[in-house]
C-alpha positions in Angstrom: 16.4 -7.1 -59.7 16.1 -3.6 -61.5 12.4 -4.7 -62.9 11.6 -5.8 -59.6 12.5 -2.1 -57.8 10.4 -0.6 -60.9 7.6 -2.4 -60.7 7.7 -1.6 -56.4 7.6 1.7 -57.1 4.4 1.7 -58.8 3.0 1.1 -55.2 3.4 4.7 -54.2 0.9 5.9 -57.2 -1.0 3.2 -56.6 -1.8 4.1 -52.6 -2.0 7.4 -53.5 -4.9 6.3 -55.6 -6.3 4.3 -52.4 -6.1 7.1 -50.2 -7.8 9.5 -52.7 -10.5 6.6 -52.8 -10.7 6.5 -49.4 -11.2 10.5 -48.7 -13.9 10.7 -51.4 -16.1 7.5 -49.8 -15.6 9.4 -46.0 -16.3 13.2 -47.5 -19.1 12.0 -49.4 -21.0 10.4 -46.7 -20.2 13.4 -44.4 -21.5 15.8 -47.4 -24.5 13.6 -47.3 -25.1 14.1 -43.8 -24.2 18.2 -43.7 -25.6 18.8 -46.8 -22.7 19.8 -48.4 -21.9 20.4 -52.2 -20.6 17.4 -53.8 -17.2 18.8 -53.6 -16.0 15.1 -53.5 -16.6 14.3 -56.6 -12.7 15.9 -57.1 -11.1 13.5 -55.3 -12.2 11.1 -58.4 -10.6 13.4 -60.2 -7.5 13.8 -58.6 -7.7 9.6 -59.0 -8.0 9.9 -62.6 -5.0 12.2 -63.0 -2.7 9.6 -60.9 -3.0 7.0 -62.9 -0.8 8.5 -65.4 2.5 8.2 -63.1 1.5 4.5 -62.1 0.7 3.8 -66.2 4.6 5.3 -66.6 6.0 3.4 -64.1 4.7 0.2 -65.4 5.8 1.1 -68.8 9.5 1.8 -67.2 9.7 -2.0 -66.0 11.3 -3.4 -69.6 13.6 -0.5 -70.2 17.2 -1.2 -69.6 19.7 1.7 -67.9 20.3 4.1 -71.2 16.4 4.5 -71.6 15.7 4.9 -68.2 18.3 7.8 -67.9 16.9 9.4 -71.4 13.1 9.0 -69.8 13.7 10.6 -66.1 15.4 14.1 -65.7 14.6 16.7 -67.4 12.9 15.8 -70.1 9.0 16.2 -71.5 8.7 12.5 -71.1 9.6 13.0 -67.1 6.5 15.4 -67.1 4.2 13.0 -67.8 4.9 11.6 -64.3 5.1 14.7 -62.4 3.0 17.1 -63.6 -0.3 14.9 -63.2 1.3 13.6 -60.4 1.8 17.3 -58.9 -2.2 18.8 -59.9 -3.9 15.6 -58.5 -1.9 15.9 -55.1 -3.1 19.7 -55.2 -6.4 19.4 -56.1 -6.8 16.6 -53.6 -5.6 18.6 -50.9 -8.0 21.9 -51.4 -11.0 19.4 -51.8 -9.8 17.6 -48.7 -9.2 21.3 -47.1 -12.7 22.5 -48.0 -14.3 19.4 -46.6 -11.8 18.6 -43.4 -10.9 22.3 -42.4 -13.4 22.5 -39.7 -11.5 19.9 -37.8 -8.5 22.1 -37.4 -10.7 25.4 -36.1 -13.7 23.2 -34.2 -13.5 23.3 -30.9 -14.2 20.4 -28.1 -17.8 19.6 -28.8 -18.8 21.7 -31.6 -20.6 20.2 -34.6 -19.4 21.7 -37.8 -22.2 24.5 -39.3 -24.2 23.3 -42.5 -24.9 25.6 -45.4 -28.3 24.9 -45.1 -29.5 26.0 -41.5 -29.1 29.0 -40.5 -26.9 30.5 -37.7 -28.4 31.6 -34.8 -25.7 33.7 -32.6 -25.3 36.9 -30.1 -25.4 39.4 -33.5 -29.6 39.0 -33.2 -31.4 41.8 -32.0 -33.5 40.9 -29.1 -37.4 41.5 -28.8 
């Protein structure tokens, strides 16, 4: 039963890993579209560094109670989980921030500004 609740909570690393997929297929097509720098490519990053807590939950599905106790905690071996675990989560969330940040500021009908055009607004002087 103890393998079994091990090997379920690879699932968590594992949808992570779907979700970061996910973002990086959406943000890239809308970089494509607003011709935006190919900040997504981060996301595969972030992917990259999560599949070191799903390879060390897998590896934790054979060890009885006394190693699993010695492996979690405090230890160096527990921050092979986290510490990936903790700079993919970040660096997924400024990538996602810097792509998806306009939604929180854009107002009702407004089109998020491109790099490439320029901005026409009130600062221009008038002929």
């Amino acid at each position: 039963m103890r393998n079994l609740v091990v090997l379920l909570s690879a699932a968590a690393p594992l949808a992570l890993i779907i979700a970061l997929w996910v973002m990086a297929q959406i943000s890239r097509r809308f970089g494509e579209v607003t011709h935006r720098p190919p900040l997504y490519r981060g996301f595969y990053v972030s992917m990259v560094l999560m599949l070191f807590p799903l390879v060390r939950r897998l590896l934790a599905i054979g060890l009885d109670e006394s190693e699993s106790a010695h492996v979690g905690g405090n230890t160096w071996q527990a921050m092979l989980h986290d510490l990936p675990l903790a700079l993919g989560i970040t660096l997924a969330l400024i990538i996602a921030w810097r792509y998806w940040g306009w939604l929180v500021y854009a107002h009702e009908g407004q089109t998020p500004v491109s790099s490439s055009r320029p901005q026409t607004g009130s600062l221009q002087k008038q002929p």
